[in-house]
PDB file of N, CA, C and O in Angstrom:
ATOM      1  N   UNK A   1     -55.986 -36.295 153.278  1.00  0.00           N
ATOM      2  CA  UNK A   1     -55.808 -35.435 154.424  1.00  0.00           C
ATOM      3  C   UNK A   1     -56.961 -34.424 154.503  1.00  0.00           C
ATOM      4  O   UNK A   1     -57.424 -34.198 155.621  1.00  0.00           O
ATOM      5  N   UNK A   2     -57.393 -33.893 153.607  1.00  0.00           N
ATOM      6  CA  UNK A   2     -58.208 -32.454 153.758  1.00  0.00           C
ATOM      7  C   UNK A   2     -59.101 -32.133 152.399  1.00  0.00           C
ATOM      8  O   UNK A   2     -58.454 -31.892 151.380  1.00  0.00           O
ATOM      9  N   UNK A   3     -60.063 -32.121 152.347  1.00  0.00           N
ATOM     10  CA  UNK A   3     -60.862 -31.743 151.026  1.00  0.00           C
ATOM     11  C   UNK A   3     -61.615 -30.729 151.173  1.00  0.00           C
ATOM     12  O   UNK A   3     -62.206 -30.637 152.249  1.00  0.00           O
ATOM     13  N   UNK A   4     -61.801 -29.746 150.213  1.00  0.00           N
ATOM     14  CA  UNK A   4     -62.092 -28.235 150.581  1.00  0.00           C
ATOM     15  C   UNK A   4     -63.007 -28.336 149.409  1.00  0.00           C
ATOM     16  O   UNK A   4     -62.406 -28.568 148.360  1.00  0.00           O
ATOM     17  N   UNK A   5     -64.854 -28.175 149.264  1.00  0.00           N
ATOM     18  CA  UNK A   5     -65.472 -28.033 148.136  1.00  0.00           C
ATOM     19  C   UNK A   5     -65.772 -26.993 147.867  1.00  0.00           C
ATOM     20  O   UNK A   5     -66.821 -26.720 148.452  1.00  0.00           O
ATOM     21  N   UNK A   6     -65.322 -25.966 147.096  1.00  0.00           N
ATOM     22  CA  UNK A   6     -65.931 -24.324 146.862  1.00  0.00           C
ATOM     23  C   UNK A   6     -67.209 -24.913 145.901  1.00  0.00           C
ATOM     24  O   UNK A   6     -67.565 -25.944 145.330  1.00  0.00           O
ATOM     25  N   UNK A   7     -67.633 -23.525 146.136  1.00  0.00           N
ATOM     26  CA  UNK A   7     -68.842 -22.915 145.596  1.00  0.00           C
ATOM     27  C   UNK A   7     -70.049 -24.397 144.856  1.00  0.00           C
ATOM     28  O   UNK A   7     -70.257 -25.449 145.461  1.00  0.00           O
ATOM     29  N   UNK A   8     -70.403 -24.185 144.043  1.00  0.00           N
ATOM     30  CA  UNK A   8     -71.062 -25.548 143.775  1.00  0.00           C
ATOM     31  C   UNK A   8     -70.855 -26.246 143.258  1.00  0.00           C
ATOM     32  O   UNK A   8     -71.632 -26.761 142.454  1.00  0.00           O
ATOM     33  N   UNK A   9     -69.089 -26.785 143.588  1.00  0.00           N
ATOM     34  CA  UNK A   9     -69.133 -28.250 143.259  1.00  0.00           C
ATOM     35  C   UNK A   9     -69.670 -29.111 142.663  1.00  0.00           C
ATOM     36  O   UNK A   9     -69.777 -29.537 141.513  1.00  0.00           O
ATOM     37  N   UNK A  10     -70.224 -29.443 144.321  1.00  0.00           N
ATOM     38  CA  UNK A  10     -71.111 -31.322 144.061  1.00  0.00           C
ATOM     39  C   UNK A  10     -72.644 -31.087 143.521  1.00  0.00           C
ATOM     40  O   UNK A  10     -73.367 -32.080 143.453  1.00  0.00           O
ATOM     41  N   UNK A  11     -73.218 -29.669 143.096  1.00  0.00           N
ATOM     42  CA  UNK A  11     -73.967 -29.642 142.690  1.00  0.00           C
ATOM     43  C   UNK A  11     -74.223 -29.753 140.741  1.00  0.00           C
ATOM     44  O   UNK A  11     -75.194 -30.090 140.064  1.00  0.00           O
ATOM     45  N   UNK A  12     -73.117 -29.384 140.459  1.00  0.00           N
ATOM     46  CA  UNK A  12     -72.913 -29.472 139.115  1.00  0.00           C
ATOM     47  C   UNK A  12     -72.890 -30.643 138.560  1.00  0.00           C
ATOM     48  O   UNK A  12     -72.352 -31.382 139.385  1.00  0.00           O
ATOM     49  N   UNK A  13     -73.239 -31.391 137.391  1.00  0.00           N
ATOM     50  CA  UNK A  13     -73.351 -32.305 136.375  1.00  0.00           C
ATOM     51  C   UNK A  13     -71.871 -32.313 135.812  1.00  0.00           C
ATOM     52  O   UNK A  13     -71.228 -31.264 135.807  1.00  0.00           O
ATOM     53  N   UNK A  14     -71.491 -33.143 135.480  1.00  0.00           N
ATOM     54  CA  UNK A  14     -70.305 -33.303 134.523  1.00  0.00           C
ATOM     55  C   UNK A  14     -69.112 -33.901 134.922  1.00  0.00           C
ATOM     56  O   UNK A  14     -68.849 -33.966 136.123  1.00  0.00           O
ATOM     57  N   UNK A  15     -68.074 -34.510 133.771  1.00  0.00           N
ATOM     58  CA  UNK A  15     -67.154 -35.041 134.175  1.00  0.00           C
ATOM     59  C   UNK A  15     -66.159 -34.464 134.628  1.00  0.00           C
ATOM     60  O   UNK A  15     -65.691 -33.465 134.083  1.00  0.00           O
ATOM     61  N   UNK A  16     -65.670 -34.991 135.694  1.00  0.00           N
ATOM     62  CA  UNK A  16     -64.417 -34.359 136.763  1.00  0.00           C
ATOM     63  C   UNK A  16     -63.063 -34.533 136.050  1.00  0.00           C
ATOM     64  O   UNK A  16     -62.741 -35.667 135.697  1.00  0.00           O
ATOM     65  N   UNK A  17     -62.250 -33.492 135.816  1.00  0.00           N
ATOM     66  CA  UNK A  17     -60.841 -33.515 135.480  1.00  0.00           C
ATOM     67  C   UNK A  17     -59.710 -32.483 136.457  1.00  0.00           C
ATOM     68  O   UNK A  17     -60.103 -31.652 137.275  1.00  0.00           O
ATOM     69  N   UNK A  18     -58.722 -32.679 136.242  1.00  0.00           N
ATOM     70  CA  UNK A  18     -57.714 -32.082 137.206  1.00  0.00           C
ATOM     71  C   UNK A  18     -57.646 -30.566 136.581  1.00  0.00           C
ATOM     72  O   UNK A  18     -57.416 -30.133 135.452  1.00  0.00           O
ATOM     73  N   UNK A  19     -57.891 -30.090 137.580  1.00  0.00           N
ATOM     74  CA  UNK A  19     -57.937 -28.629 136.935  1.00  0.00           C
ATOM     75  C   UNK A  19     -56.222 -27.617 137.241  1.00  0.00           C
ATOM     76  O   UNK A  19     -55.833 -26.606 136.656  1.00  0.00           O
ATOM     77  N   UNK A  20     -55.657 -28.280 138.178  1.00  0.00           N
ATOM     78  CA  UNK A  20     -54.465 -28.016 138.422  1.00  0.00           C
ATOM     79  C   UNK A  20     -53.741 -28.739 139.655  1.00  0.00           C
ATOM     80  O   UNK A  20     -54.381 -29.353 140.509  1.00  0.00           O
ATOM     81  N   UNK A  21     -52.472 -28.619 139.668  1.00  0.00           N
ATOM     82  CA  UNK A  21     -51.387 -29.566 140.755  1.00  0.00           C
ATOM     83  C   UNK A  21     -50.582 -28.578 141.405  1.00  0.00           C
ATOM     84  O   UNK A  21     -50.384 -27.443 140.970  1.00  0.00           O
ATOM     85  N   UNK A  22     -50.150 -29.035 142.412  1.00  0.00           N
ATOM     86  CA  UNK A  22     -48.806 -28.274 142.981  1.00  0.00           C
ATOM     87  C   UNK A  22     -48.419 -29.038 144.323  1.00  0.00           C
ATOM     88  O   UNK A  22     -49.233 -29.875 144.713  1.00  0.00           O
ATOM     89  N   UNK A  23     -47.320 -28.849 145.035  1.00  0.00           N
ATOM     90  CA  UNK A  23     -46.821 -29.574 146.046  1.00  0.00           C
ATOM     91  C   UNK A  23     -46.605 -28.045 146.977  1.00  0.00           C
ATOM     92  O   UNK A  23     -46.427 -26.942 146.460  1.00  0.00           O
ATOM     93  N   UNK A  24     -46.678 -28.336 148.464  1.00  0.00           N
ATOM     94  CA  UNK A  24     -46.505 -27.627 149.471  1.00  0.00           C
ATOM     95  C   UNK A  24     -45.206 -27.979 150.378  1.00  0.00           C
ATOM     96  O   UNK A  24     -45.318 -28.975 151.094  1.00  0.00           O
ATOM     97  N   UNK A  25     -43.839 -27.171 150.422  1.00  0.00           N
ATOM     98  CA  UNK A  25     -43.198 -28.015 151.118  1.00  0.00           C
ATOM     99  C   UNK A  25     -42.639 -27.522 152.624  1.00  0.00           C
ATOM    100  O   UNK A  25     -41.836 -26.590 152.561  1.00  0.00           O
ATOM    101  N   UNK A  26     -42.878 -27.900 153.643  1.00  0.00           N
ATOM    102  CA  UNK A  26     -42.500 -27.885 154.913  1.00  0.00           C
ATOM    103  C   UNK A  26     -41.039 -27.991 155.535  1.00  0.00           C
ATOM    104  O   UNK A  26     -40.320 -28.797 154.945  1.00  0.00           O
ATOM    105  N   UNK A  27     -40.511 -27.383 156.529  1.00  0.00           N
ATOM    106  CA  UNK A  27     -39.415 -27.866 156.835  1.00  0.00           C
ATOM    107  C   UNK A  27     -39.557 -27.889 158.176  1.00  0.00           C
ATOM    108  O   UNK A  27     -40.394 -27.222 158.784  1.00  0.00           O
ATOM    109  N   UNK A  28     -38.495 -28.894 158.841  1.00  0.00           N
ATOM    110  CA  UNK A  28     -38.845 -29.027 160.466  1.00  0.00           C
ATOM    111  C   UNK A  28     -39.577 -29.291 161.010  1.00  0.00           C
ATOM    112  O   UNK A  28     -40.131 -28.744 161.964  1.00  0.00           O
ATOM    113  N   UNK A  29     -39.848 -30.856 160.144  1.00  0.00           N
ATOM    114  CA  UNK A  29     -41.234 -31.719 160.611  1.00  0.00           C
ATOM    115  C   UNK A  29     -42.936 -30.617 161.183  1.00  0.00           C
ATOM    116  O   UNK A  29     -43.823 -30.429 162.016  1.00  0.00           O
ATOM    117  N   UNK A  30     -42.286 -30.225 159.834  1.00  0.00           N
ATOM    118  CA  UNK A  30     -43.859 -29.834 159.591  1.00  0.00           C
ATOM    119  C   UNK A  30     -44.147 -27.531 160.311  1.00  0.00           C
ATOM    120  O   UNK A  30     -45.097 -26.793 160.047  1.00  0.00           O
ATOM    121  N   UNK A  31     -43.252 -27.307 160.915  1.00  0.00           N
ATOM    122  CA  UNK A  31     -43.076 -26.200 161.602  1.00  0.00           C
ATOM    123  C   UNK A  31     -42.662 -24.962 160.273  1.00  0.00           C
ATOM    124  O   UNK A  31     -42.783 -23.785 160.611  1.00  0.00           O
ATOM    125  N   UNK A  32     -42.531 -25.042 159.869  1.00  0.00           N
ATOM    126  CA  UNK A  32     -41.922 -23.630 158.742  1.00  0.00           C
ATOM    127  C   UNK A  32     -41.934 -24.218 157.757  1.00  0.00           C
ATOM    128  O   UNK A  32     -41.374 -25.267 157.437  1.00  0.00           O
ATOM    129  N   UNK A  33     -43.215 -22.907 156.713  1.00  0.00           N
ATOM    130  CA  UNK A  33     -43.444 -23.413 155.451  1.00  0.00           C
ATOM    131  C   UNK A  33     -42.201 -23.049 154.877  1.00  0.00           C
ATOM    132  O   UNK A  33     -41.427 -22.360 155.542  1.00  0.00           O
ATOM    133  N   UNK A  34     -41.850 -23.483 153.534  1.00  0.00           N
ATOM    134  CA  UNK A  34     -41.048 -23.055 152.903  1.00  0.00           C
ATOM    135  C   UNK A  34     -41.556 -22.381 151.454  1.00  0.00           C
ATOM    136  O   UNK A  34     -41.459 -22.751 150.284  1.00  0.00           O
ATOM    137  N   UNK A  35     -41.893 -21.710 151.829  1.00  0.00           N
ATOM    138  CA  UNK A  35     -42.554 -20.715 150.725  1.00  0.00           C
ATOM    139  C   UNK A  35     -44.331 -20.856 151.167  1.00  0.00           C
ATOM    140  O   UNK A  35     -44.781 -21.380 152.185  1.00  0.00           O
ATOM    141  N   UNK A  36     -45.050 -20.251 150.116  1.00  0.00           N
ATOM    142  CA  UNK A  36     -46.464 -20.303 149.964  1.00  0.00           C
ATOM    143  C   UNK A  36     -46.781 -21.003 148.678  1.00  0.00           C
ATOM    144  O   UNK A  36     -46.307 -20.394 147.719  1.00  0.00           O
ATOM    145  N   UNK A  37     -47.485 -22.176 148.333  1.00  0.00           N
ATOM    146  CA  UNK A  37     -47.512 -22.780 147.023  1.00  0.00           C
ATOM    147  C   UNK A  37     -49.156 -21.926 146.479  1.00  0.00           C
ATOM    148  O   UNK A  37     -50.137 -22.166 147.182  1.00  0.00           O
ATOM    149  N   UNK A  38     -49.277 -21.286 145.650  1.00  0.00           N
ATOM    150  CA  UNK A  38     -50.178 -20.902 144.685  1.00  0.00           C
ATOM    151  C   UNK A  38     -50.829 -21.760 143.969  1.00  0.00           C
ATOM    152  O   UNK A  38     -49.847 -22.275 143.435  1.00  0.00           O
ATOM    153  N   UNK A  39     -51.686 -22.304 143.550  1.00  0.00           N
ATOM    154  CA  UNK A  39     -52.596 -23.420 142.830  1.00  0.00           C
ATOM    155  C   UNK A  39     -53.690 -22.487 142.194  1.00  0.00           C
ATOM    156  O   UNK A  39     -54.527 -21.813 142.795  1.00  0.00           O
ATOM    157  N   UNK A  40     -53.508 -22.595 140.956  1.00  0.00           N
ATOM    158  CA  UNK A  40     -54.579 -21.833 140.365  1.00  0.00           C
ATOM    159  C   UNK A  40     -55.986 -22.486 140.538  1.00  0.00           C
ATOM    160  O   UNK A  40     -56.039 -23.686 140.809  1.00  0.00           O
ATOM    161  N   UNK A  41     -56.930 -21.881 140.420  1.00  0.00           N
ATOM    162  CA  UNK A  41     -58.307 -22.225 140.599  1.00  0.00           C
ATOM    163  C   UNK A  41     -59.630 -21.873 139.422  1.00  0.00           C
ATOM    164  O   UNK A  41     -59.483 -20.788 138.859  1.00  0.00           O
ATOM    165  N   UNK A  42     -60.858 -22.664 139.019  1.00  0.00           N
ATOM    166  CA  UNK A  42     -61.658 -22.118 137.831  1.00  0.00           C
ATOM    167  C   UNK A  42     -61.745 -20.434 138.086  1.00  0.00           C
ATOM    168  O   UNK A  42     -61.222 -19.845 139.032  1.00  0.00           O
ATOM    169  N   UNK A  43     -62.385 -19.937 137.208  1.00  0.00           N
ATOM    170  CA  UNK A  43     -62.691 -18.333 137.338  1.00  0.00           C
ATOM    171  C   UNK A  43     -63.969 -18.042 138.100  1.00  0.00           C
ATOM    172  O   UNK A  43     -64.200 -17.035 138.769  1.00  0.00           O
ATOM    173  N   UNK A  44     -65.134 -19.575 137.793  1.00  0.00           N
ATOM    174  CA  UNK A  44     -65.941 -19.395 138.120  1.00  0.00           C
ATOM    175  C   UNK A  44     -66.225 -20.311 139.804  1.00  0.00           C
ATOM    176  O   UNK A  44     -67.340 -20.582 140.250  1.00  0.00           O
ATOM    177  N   UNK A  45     -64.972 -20.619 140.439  1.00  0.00           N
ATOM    178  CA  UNK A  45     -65.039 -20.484 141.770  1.00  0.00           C
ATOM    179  C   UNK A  45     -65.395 -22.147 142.299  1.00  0.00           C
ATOM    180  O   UNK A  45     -64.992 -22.707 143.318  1.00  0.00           O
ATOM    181  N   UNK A  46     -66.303 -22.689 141.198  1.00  0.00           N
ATOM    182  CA  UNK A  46     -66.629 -24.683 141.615  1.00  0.00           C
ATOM    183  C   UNK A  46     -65.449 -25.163 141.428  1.00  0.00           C
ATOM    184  O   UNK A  46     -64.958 -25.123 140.300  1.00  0.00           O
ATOM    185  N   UNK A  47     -64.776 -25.700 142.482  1.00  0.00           N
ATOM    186  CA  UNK A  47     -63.727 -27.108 142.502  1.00  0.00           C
ATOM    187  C   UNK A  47     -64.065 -27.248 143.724  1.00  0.00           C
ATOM    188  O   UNK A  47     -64.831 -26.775 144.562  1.00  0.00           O
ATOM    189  N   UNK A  48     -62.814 -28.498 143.513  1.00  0.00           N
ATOM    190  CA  UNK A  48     -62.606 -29.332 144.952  1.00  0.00           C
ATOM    191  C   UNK A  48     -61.160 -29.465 145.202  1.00  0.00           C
ATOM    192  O   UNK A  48     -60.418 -30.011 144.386  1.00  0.00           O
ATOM    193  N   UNK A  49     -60.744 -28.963 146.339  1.00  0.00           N
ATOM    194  CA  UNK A  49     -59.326 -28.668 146.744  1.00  0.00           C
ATOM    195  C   UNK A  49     -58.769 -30.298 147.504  1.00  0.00           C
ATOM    196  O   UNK A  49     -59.212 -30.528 148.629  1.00  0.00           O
ATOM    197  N   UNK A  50     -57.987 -31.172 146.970  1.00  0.00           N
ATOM    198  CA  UNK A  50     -57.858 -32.020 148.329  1.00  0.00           C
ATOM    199  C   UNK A  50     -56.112 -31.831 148.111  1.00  0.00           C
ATOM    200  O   UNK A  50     -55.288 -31.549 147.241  1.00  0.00           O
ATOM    201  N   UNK A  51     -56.198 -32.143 149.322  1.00  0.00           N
ATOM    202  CA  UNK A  51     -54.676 -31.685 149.654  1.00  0.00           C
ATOM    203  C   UNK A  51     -54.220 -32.769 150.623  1.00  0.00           C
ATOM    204  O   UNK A  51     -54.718 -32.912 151.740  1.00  0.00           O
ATOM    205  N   UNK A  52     -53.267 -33.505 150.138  1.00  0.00           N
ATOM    206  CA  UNK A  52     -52.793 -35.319 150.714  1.00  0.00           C
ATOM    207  C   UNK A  52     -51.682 -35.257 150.726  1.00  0.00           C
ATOM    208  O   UNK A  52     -50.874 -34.410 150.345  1.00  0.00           O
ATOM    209  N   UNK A  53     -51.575 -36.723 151.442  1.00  0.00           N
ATOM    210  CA  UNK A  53     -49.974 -37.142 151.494  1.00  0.00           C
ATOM    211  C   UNK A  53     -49.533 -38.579 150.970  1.00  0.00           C
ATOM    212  O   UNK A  53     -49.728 -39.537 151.719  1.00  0.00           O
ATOM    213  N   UNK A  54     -48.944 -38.782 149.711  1.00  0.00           N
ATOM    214  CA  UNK A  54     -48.838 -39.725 148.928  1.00  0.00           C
ATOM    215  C   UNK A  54     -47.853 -40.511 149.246  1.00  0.00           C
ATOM    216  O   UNK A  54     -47.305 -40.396 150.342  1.00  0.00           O
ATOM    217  N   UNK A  55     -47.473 -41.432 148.346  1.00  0.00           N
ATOM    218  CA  UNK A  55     -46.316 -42.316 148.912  1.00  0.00           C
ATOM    219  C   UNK A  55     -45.088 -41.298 148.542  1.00  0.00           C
ATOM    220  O   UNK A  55     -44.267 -41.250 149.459  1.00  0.00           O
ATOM    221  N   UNK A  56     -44.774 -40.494 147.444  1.00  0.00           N
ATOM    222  CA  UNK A  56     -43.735 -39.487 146.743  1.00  0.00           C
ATOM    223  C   UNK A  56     -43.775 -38.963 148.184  1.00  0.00           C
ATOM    224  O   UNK A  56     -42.856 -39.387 148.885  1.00  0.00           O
ATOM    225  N   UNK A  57     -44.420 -38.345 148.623  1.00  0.00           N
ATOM    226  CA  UNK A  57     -44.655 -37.617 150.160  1.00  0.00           C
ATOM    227  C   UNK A  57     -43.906 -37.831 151.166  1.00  0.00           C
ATOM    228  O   UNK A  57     -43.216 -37.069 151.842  1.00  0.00           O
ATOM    229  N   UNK A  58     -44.141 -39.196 151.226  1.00  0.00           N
ATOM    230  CA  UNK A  58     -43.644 -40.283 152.581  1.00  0.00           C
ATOM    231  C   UNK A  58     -42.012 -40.165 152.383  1.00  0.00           C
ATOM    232  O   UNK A  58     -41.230 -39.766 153.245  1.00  0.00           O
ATOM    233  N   UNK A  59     -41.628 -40.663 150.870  1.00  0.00           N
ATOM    234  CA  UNK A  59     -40.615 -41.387 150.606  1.00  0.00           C
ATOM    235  C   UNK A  59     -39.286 -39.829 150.821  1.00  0.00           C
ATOM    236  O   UNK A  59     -38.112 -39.927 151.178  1.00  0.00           O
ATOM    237  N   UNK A  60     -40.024 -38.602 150.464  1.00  0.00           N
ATOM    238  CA  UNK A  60     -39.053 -37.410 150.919  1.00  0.00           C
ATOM    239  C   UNK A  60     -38.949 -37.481 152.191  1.00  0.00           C
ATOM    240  O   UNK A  60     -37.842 -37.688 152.688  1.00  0.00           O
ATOM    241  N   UNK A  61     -40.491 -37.268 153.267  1.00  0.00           N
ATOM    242  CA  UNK A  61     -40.113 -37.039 154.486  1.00  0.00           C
ATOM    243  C   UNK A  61     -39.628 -38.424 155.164  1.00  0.00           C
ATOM    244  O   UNK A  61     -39.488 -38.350 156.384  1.00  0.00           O
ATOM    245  N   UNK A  62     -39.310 -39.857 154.484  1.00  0.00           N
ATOM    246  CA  UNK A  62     -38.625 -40.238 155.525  1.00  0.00           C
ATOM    247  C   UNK A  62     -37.205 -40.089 155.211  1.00  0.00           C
ATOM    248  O   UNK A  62     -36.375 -39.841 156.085  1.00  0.00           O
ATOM    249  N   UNK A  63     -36.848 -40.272 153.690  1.00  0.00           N
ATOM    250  CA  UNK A  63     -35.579 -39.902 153.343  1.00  0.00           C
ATOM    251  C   UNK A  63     -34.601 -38.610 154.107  1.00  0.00           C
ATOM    252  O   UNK A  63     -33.393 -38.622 154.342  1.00  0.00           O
ATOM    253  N   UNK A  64     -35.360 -37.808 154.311  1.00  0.00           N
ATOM    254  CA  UNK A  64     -34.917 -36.523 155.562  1.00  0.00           C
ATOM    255  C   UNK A  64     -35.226 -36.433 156.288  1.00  0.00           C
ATOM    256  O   UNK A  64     -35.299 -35.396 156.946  1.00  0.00           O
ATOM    257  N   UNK A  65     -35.756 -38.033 156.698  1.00  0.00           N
ATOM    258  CA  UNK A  65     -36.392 -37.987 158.655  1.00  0.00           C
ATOM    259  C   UNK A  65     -37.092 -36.742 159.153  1.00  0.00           C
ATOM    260  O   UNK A  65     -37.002 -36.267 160.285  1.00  0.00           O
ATOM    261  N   UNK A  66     -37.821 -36.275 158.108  1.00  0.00           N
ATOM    262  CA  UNK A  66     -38.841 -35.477 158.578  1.00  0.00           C
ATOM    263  C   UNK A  66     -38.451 -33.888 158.317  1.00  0.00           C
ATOM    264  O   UNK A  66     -39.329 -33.025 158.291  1.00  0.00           O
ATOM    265  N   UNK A  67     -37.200 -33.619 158.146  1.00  0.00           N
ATOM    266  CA  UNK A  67     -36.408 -32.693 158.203  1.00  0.00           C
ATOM    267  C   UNK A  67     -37.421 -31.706 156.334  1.00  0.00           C
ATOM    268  O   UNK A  67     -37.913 -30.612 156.609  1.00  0.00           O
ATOM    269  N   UNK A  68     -37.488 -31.882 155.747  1.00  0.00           N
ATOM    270  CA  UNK A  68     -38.380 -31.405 154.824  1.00  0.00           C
ATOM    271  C   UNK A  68     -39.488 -32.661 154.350  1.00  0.00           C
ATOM    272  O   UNK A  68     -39.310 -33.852 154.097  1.00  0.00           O
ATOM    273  N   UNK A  69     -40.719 -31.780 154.360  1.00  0.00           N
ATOM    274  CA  UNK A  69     -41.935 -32.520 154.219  1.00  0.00           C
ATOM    275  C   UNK A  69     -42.707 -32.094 152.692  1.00  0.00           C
ATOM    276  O   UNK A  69     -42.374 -31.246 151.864  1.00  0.00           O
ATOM    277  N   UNK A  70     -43.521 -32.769 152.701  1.00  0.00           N
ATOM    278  CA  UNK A  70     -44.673 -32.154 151.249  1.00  0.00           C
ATOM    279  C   UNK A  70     -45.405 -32.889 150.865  1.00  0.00           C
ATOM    280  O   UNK A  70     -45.361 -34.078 150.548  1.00  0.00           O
ATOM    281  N   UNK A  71     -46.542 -31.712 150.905  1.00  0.00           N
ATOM    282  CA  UNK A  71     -47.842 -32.403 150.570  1.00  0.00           C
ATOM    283  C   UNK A  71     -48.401 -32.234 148.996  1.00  0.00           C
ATOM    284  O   UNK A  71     -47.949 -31.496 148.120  1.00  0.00           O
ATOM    285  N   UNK A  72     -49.347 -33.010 148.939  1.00  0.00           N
ATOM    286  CA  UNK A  72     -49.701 -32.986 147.423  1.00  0.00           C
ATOM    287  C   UNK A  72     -50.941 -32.194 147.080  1.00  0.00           C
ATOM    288  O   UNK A  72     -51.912 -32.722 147.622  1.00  0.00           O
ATOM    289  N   UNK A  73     -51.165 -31.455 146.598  1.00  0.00           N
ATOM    290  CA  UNK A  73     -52.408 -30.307 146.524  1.00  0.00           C
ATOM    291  C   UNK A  73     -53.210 -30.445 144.953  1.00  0.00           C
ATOM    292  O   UNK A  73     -52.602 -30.103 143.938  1.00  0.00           O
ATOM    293  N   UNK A  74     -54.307 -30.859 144.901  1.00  0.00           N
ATOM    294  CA  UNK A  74     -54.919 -31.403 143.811  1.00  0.00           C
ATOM    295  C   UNK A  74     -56.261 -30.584 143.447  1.00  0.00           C
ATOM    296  O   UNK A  74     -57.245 -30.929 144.102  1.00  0.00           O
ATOM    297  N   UNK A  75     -56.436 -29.648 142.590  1.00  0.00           N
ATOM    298  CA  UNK A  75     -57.788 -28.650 142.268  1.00  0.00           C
ATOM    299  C   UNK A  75     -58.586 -29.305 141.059  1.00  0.00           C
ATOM    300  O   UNK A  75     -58.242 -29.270 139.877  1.00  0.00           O
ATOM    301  N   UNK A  76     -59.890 -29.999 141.665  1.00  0.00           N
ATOM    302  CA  UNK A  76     -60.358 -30.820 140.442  1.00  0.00           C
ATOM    303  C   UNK A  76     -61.712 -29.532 139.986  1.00  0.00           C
ATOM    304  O   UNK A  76     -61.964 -28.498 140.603  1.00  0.00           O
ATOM    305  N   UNK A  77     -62.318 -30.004 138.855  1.00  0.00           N
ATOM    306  CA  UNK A  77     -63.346 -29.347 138.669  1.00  0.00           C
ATOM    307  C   UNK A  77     -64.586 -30.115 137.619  1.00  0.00           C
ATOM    308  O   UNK A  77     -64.522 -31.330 137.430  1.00  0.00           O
ATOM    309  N   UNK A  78     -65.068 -29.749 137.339  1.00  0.00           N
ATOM    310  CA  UNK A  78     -66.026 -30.213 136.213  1.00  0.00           C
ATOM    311  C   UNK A  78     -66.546 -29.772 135.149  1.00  0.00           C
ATOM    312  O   UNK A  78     -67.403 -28.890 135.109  1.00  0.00           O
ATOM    313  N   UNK A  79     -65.886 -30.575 133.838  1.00  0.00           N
ATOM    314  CA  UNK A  79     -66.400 -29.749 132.559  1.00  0.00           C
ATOM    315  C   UNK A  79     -67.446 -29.904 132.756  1.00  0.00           C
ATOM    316  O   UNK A  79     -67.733 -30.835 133.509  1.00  0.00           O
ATOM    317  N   UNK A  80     -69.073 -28.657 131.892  1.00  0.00           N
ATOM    318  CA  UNK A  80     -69.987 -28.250 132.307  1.00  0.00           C
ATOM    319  C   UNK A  80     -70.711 -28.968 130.682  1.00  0.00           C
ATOM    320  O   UNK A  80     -69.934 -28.899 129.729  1.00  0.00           O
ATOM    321  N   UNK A  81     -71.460 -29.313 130.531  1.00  0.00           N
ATOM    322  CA  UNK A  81     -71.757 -29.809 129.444  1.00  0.00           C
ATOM    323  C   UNK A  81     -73.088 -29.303 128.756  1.00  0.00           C
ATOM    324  O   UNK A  81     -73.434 -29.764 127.668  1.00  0.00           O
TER     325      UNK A  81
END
């Protein structure tokens, strides 16, 4: 759905690992968050934010016909070597 690259990223060397997870969840096909989800981030500001909709995703919002939704929010980064 959406990929967000802070600071210098794709400029950095090194291997990419998950730097943190969290889910965002919606209610009323998509109209009112239900809360604010927090995702921590490096200190020093390089990741990559992508924020999707998986099959876990699908399988809530069709199970509640849309009625609560959620997305998957993924903060990668790169050990620096």
């Amino acid at each position: 759905m959406t990929t967000k690259t802070v600071g210098n990223f794709q400029a950095i060397q090194g291997e990419e690992y998950t730097y943190a997870k969290g889910k965002q969840v919606w209610l009323f096909w998509g109209l009112l968050p239900a809360g604010r989800t927090n995702v921590n981030t490096p200190s020093d500001g390089d990741c990559e934010v992508v924020t999707r909709f998986n099959f876990g995703d699908f399988l809530i919002t069709t199970i509640t016909a849309g009625i609560v939704t959620t997305y998957s929010i993924k903060v990668r980064a790169k050990r620096k070597g």
